[in-house]
C-alpha positions as CSV (number, residue, x, y, z in Angstrom):
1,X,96.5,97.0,136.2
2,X,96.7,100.8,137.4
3,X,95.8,103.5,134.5
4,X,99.6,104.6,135.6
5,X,100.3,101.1,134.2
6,X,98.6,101.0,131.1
7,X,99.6,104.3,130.3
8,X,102.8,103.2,130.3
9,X,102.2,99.7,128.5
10,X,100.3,101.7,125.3
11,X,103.8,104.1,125.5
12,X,105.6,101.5,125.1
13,X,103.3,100.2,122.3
14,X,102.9,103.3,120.3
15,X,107.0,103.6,120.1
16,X,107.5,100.1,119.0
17,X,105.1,100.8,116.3
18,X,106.5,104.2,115.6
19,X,109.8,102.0,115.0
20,X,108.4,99.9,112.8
21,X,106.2,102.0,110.8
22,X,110.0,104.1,109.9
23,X,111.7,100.7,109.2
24,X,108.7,100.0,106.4
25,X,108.7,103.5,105.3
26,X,112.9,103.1,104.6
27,X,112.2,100.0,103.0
28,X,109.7,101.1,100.5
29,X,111.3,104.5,100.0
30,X,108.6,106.3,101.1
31,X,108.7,109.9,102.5
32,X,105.9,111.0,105.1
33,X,105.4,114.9,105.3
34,X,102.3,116.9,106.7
35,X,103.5,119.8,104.4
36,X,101.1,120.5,101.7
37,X,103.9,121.6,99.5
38,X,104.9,117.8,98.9
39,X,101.7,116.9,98.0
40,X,101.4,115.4,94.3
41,X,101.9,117.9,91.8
42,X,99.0,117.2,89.9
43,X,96.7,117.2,92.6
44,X,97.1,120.5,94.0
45,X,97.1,122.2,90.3
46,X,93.8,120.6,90.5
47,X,92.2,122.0,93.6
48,X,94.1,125.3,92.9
49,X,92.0,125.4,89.3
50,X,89.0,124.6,91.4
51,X,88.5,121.0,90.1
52,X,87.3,119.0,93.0
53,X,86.3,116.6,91.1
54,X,89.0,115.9,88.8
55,X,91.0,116.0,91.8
56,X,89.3,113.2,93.5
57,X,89.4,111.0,90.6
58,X,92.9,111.4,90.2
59,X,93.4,110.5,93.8
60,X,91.6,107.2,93.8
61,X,93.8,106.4,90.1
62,X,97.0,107.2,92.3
63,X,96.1,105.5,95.7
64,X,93.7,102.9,94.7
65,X,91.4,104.1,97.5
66,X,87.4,104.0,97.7
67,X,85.5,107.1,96.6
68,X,84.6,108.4,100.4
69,X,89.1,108.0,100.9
70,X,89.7,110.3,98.1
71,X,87.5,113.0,99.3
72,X,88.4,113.1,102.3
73,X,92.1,113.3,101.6
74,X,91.3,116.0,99.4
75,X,89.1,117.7,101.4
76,X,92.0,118.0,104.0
77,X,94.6,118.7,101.3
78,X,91.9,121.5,100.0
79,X,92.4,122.6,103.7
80,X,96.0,122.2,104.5
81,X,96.4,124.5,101.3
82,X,94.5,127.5,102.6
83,X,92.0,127.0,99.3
């Protein structure tokens, strides 16, 4: 197979997951945005009053995520923020 093919054949790929990535997120009701302003409310009062901490323990409560998850997600909320 010629890179031109598998180029092609992981286009193909990444679209049909794309699809079904939007039919899951339509079924649960969830809404994707990279916009900082739709992050949870709570959360960014948190980083904005400087309470990292707080902040990450509030994310794992919300997401059920490890402790390395949370920080990093706050971390690049922190970021996408300007903070």
């Amino acid at each position: 197979m010629s890179s031109e093919e598998e180029i092609t054949r992981l286009r193909i790929r990444v679209a049909e997951l794309e699809e079904r990535v939007e039919f899951l997120y339509k079924k649960f009701g969830v809404e994707y945005s990279d916009n900082p302003q739709h992050a949870n409310a709570k959360l960014v009062e948190l980083i904005k009053k400087r309470n990292k901490i707080e902040a990450i323990k509030v994310y794992r409560e919300l997401y059920n995520t490890g402790l390395a998850e949370a920080k990093n997600a706050i971390d690049d909320l922190e970021a996408r923020l300007g903070l």
